[in-house]
C-alpha positions in Angstrom: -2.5 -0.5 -0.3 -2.4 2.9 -2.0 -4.4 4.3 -4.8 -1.4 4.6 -7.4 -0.8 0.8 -6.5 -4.6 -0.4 -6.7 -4.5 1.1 -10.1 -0.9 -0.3 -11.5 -2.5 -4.0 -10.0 -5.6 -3.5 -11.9 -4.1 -2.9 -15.1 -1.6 -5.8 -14.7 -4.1 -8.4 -14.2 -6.2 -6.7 -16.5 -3.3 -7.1 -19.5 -2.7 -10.5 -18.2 -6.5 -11.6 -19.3 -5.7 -10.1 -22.4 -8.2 -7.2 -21.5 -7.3 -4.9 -24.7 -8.5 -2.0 -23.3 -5.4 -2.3 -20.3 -3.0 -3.4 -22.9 -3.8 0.1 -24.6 -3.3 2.0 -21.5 0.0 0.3 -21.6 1.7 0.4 -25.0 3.0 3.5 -25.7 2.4 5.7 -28.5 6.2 6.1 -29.1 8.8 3.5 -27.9 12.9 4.7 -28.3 16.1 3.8 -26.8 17.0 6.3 -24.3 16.0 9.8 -23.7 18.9 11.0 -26.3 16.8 9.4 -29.4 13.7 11.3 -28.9 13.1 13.8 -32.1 12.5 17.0 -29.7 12.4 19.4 -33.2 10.0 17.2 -34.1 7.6 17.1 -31.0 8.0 21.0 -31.0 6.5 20.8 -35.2 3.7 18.4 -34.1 2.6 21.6 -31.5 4.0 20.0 -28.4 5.4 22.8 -26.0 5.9 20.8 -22.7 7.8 17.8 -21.5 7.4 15.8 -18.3 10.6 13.3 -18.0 10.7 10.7 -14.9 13.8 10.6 -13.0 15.0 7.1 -12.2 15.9 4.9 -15.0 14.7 7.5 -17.3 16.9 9.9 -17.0 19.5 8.8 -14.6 19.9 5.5 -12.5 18.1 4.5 -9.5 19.3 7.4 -6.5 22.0 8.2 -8.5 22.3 12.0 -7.5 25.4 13.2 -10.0 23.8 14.5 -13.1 26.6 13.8 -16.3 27.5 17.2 -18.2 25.9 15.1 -21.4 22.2 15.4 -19.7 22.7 18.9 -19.0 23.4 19.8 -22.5 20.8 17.5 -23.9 18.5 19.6 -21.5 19.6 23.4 -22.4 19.1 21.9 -26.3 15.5 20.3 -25.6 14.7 24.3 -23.6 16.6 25.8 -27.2 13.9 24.3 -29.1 11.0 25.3 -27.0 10.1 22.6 -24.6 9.3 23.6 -21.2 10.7 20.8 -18.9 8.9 19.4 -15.5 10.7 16.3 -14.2 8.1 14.5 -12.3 8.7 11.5 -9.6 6.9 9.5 -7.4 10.5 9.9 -5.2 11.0 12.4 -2.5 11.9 15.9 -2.5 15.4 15.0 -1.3 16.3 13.1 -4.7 14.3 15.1 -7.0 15.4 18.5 -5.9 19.0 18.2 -7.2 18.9 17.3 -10.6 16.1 19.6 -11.0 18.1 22.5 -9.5 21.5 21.8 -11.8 19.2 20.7 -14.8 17.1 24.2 -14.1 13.6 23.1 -14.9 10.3 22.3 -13.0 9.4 19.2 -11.1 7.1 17.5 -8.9 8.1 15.0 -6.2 5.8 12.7 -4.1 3.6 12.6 -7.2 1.6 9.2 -7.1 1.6 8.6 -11.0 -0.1 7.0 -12.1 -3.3 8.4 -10.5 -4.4 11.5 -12.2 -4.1 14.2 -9.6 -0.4 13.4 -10.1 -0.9 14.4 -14.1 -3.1 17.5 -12.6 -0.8 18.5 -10.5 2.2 18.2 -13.6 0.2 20.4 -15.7 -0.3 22.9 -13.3 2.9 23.6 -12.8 3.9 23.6 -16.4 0.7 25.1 -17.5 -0.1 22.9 -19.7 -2.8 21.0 -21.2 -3.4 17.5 -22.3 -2.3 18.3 -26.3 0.9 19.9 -25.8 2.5 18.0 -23.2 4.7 14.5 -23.4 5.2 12.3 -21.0 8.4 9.9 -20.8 9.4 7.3 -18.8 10.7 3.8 -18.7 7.9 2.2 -16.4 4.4 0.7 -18.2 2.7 0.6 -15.1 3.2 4.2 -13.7 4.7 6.1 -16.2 3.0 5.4 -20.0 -0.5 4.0 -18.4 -0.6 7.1 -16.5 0.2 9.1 -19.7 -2.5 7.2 -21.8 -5.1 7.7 -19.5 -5.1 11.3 -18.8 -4.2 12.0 -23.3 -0.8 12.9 -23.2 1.7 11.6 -25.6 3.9 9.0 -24.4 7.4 8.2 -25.0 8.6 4.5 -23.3 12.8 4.7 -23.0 14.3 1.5 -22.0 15.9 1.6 -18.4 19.0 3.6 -18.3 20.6 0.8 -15.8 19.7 -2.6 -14.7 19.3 -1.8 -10.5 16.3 -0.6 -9.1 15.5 -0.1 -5.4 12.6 -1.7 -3.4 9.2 0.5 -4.9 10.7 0.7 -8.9 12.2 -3.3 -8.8 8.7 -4.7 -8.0 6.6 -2.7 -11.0 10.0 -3.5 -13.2 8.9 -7.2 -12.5 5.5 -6.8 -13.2 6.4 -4.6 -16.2 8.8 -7.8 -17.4 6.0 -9.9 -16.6 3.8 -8.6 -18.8 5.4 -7.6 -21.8 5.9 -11.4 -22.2 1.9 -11.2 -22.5 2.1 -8.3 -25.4 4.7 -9.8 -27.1 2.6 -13.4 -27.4 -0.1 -11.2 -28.7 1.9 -9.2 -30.9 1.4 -6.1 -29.4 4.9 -4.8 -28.2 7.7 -5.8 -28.7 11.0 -5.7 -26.1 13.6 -5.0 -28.9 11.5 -3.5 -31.3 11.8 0.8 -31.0 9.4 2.9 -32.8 8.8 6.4 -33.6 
């Protein structure tokens, strides 16, 4: 089993015994719709100045490879207001080069999140540190946890589509698993979205 999995188990069974200290690595600080609702002006005030965004089912669907015009002007207005931009996937090159290329931004593919060489690696490219960067995604388990643990601020979206393919669909069960376990306990909330 590989490290990034080890460490997405661990925090599962961990929230599952109620262990508060895994449901914090799991709750994220911010918690919106989509990717569209985020308050970028408002990132770039609080003295943010990078922003990492997973690829599937954060900003497009699972393999989807057509990027909509809508997600490239959303991009060219977050880059307006002074966001750098590294899209950062645990997918190959072959699916993260392409929207990178027509969305014109950094990325990182193959990345393991949510280890934190995968984080190091992110910032590296952006060059970045832990204050000024964001991390969103739509997956607990990789995404936010990963986010949490290494101090960046992190933005949960809700999946932009309902398929997933073989390595997202089995931490999308876990993930639905276990917000049944931080809903009983008042934590988080499915339908609840916060800023």
């Amino acid at each position: 089993m590989s490290k990034k999995n080890r460490e997405m188990l661990k925090v599962f069974f961990g929230v599952m015994k109620g262990n508060e200290k895994y449901m914090n690595l799991v709750v994220p600080n911010c918690y919106v719709k989509d990717i569209y609702d985020i308050d970028y002006k408002k990132l770039y005030k609080k003295g943010y100045r990078n922003i990492i965004f997973d690829i599937d089912n954060t900003i497009l669907p699972v393999n989807k490879v057509g990027v909509p015009n809508e997600l490239v002007e959303l991009f060219k207005k977050i880059k307006k207001v002074g966001l750098n931009i590294c899209l950062v996937s645990n997918n190959k090159k072959e699916r993260v080069l392409p929207p990178a290329k027509i969305l014109d931004v950094l990325y990182l593919y193959e990345a393991k999140k949510p280890t934190k060489a995968a984080f190091d690696k992110a910032l590296k490219i952006l060059e970045a540190n832990t204050n000024d960067t964001v991390m969103v995604g739509d997956q607990m388990l990789s995404d936010i946890k990963g986010a949490n643990e290494y101090g960046l601020y992190s933005i949960l979206v809700a999946p932009v589509d309902d398929k997933y393919d073989i390595k997202t669909g089995t931490s999308r069960v876990l993930q639905n698993i276990m917000i049944k376990k931080l809903e009983r306990k008042n934590v988080f909330h499915r339908n609840r979205y916060y800023k």
